[in-house]
C-alpha positions in Angstrom: -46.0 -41.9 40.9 -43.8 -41.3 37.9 -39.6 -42.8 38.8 -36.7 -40.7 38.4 -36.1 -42.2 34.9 -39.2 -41.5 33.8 -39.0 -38.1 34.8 -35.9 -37.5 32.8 -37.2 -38.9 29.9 -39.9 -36.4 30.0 -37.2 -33.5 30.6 -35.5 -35.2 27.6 -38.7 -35.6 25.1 -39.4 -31.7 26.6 -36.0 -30.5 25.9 -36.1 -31.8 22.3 -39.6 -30.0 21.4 -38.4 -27.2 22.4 -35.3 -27.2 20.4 -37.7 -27.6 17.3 -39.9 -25.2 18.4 -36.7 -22.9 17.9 -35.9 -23.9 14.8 -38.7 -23.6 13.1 -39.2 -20.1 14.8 -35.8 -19.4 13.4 -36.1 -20.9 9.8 -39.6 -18.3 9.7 -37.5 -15.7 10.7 -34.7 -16.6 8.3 -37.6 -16.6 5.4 -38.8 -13.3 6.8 -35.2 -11.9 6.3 -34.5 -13.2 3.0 -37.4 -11.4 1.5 -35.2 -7.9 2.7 -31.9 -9.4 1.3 -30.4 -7.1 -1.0 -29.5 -9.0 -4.0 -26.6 -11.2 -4.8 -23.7 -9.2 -6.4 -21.8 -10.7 -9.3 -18.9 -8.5 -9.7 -17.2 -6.4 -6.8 -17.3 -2.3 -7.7 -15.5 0.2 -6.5 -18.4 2.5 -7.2 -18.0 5.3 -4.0 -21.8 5.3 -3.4 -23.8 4.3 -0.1 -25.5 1.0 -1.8 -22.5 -0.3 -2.8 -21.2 -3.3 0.4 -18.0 -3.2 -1.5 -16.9 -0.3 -2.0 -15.1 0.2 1.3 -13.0 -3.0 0.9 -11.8 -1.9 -2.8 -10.5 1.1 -1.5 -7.6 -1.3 -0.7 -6.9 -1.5 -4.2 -7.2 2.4 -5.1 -4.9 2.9 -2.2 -2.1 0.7 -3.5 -2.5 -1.8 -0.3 -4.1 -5.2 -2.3 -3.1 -5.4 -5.9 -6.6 -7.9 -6.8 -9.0 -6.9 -4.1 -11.8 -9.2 -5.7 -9.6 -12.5 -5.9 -11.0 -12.5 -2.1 -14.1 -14.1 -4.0 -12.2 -17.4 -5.4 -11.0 -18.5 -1.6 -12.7 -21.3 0.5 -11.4 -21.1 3.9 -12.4 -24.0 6.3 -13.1 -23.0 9.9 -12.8 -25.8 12.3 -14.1 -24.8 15.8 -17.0 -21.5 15.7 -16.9 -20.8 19.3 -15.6 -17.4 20.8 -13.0 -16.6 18.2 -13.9 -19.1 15.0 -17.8 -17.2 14.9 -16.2 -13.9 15.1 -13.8 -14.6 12.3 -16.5 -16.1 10.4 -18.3 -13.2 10.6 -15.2 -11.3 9.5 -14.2 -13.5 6.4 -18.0 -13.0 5.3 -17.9 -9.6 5.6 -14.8 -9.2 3.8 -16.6 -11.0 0.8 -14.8 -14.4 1.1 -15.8 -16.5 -1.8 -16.8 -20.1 0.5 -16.5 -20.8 4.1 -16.9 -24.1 5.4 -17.7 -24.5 9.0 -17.6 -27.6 11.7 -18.6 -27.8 15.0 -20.7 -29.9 16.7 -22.0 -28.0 19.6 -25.3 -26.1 20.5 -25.5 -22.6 21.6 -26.2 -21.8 25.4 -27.2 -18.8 26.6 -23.7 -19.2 28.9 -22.2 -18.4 25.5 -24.1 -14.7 25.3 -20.6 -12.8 27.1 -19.4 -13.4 23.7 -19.8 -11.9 20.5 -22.0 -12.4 17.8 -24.2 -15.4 18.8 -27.7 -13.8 20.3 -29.9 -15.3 22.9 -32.9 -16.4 21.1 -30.7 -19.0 19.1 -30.2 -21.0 22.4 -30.1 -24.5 21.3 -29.8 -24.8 17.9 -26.4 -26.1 16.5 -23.6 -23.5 16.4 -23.4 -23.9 12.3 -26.8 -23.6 11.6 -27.3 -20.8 13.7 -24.0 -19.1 12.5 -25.3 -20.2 8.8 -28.3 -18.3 9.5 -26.8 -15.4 10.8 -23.6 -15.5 8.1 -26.0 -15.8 5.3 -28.4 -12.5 6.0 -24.7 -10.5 6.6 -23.7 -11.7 2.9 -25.6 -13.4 0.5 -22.9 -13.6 -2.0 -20.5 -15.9 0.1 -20.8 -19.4 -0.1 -21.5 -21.9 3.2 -21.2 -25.3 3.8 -21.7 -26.7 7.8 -21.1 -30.1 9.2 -22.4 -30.6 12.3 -20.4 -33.3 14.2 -17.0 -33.6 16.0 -13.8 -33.9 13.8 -11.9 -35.9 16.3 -14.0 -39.8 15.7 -13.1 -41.9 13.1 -15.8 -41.5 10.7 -15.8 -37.9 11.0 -12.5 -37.5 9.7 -12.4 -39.6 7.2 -15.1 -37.2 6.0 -13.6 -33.9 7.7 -10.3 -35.0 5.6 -12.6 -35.8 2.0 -14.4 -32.2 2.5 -11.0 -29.9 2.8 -9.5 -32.1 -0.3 -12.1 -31.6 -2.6 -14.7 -29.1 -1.1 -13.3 -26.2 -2.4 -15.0 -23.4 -4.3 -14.9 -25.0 -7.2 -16.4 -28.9 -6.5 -13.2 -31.3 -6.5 -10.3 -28.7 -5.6 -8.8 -28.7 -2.1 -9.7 -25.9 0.4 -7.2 -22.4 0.5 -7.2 -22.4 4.3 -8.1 -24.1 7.0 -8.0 -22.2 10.6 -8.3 -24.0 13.5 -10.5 -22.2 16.3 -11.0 -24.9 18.8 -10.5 -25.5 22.3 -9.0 -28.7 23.1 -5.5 -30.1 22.0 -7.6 -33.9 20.5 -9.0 -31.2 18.0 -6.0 -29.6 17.3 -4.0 -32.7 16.9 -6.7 -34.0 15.1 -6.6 -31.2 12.4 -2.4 -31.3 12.6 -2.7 -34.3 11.3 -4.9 -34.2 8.5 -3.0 -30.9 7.3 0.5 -32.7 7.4 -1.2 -36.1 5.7 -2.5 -34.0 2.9 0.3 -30.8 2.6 -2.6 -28.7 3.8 -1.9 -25.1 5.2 -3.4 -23.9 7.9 -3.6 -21.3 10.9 -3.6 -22.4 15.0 -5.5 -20.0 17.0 -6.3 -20.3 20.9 -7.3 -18.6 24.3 -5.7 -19.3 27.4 -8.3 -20.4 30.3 -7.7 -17.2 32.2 -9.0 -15.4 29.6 -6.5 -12.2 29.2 -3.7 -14.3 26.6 -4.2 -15.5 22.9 -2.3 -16.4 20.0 -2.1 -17.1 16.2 0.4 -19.4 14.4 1.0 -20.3 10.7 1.9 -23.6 10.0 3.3 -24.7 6.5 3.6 -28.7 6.5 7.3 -29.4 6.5 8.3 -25.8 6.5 7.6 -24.4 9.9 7.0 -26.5 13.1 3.3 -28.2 13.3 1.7 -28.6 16.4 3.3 -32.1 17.4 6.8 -31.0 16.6 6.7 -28.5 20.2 3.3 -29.8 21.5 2.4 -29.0 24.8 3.1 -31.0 27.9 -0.4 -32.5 28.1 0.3 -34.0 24.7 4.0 -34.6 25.0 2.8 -36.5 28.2 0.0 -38.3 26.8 -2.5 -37.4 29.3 -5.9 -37.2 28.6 -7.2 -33.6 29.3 -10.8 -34.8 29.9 -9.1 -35.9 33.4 -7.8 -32.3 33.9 -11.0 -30.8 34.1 -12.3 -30.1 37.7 -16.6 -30.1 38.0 -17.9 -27.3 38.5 -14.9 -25.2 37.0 -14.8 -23.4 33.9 -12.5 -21.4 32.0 -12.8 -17.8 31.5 -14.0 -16.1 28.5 -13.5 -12.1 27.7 -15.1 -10.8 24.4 -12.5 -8.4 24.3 -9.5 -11.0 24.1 -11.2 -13.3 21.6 -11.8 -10.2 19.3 -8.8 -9.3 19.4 -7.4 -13.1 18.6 -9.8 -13.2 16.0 -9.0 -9.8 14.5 -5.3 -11.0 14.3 -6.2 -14.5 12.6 -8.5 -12.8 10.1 -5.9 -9.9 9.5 -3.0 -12.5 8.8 -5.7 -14.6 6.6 -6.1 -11.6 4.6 -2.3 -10.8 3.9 -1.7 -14.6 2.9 -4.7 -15.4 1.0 -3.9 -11.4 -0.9 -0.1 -11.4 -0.7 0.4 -8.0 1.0 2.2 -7.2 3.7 3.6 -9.8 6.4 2.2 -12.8 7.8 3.3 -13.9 11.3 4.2 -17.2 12.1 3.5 -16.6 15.8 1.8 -13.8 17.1 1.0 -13.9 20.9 -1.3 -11.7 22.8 -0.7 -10.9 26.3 -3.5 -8.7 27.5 -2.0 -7.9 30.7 0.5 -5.8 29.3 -0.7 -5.6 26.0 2.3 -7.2 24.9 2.5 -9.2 21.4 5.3 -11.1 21.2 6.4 -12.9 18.0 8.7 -16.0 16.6 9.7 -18.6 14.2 9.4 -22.1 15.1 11.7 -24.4 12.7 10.3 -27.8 12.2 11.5 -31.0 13.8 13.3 -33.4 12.3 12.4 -36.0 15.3 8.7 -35.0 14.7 6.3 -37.7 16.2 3.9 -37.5 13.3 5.3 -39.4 10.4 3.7 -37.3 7.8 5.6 -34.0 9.1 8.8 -36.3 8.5 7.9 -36.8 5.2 7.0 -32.8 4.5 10.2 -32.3 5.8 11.7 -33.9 3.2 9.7 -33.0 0.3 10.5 -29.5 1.7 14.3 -29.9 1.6 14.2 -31.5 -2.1 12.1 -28.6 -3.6 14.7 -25.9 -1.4 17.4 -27.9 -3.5 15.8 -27.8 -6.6 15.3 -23.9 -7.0 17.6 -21.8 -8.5 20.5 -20.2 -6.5 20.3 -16.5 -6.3 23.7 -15.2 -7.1 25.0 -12.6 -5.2 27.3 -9.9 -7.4 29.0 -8.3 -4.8 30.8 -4.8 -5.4 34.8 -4.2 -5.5 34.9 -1.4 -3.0 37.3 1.5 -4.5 41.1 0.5 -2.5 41.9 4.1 -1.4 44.8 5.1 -1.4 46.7 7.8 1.0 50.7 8.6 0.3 51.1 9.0 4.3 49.7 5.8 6.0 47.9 2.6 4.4 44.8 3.4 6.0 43.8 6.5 4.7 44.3 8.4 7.5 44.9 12.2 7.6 44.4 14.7 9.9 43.4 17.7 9.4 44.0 21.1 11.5 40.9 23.4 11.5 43.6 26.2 12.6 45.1 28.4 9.5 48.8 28.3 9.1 48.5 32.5 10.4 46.9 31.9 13.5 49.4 29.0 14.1 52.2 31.5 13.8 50.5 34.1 16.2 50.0 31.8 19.2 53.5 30.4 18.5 56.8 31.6 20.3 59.7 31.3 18.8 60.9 28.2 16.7 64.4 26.9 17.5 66.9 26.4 14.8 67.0 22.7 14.4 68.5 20.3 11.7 67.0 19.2 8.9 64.1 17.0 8.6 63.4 17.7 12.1 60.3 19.5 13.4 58.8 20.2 16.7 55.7 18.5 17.7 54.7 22.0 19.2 55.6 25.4 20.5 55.6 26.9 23.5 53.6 30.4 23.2 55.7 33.8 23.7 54.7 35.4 26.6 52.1 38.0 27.1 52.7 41.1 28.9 50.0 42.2 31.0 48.9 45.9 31.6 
């Protein structure tokens, strides 16, 4: 009779055929899409005609809203994290005709992930990126992908996550546009803080409370605005290990509705930054409760733990130095003048000098230079 162990091992050997059994059914099906692919597009048309995937987005650019709608094509965005919001706004970049996305995650797709959007149930088990690769790639064929399946947070890995958003940009060599973190643990969001502040990186925070119905976005701009260790939360001010927060059997909620939205409002603000239109929030919360979106500024701090948001700091204040002073002309308001009081006061009587004298009595004889301030009026006989 077969131990314990051994029947694990089986589950385990089981488990594993099946996963390549999906794969391979999925790499068939990708080969079977492929052959319905419309063609790659070189150059982005406005053409207002039914077989053109473009021609709503340029629309932007007729309307006066984007001034170079197809510069979308030259940005790599990095998205760290493609759970509930980061698949969504993958899907959203790609759609919107980014020019590369790069995407990590090291996690497999469950069929407890199906509440959300865009993952499907028949891609249960394969890695998130491949299966969002997949997917991304039959939505757009002219967008770039690049996928590294592992976690960020180990040593190795960031040594390479750090190599891949200096030089993997769309052009081989250059540093990433924007990175936007979409996880869901403060290790990975620490871990990307401080790559970004290391290398001057921009980058966009994005998260969903464990309740489900609250969300936010934040920009963060090494050594202008606050990173995520100059107001971290108490678990990280603390030093507490959140893998000891966690209670078994408990898991946090997760709406479709909420991470849409989030990931509607990070994609949105991507847009405006990566185009330059409009304005890009800082902070943006979500409150779903209320529907209540509440924004801010968050300064960065001086006292900072991470040394390399120090040093942005300071590189920050010597380039604010160096630029060029704005002068203000201000305008010499006209001094007016009045030739009864210094303010320019007057008053004015909307009552004409005639019906003055008819609801008048009789004015005393007084001396010059004197007046009275008013009159008492003559006395009406009544029939």
């Amino acid at each position: 009779m077969a131990t314990v162990e051994e029947l694990k091992l089986r589950v385990r050997e089981l488990e594993n055929e099946l996963i390549k059994c999906k794969q391979k059914q999925s790499a068939m099906d990708n080969a079977h899409n492929q052959e319905q692919h419309r063609p790659k597009i070189d150059k982005m048309s406005s053409e207002v005609v039914d077989s053109n995937p473009y021609s709503r987005l340029m629309a932007l650019k007729r309307m006066g809203i984007v001034k170079d709608y197809e510069k979308i094509r030259t940005f790599t965005v990095a998205v760290v994290g493609v759970g509930g919001v980061g698949s969504v706004t993958a899907e959203m970049l790609t759609r919107c005709g980014i020019g590369k996305l790069i995407l990590f995650d090291y996690d497999k797709v469950e069929l407890a992930n199906m509440n959300r959007l865009f993952f499907q149930p028949h891609q249960a088990g394969l890695s998130k990126v491949e299966a969002a690769e997949h997917t991304l790639r039959n939505i757009n064929p002219d967008v770039s992908f690049e996928t590294h399946n592992y976690n960020i947070t180990t040593m190795d890995n960031f040594a390479h996550f750090m190599e891949r958003i200096s030089f993997g940009g769309l052009e081989e060599g250059k540093p990433v546009d924007l990175i936007l973190s979409c996880v869901d643990n403060f290790e990975a969001r620490m871990a990307i803080n401080t790559a970004c502040n290391e290398l001057g990186q921009i980058w966009m925070e994005s998260g969903v409370s464990e309740n489900a119905v609250s969300g936010h976005i934040q920009l963060i701009i090494p050594g202008e605005t606050a990173c995520f260790a100059c107001a971290p939360p108490l678990i990280v001010a603390a030093n507490i290990d959140e893998k000891t927060l966690k209670r078994d059997g408990v898991c946090a909620a997760s709406l479709p509705t909420t991470m849409g939205v989030v990931a509607g409002i990070l994609v949105q603000n991507v847009l405006k930054y990566l185009l330059k239109f409009g304005t890009v929030s800082h902070y943006l919360g979500y409150n779903a409760m209320k529907d209540f979106f509440p924004t801010m500024a968050m300064k960065a701090n001086p006292q900072c733990n991470d040394r390399y948001c120090r040093i942005q700091q300071e590189e920050y204040k010597k380039k604010e130095a160096e630029r060029p002073k704005v002068e203000v002309v201000e305008e010499e308001e006209e001094e007016i003048v009045h030739e009864d009081n210094d303010w320019g006061i007057e008053v004015v009587s909307e009552v004409t000098d005639m019906e003055l004298e008819a609801a008048s009595g009789v004015v005393p004889h007084l001396p010059e230079g004197i007046t009275v301030a008013y009159t008492i009026p003559a006395e009406v006989s009544i029939m």
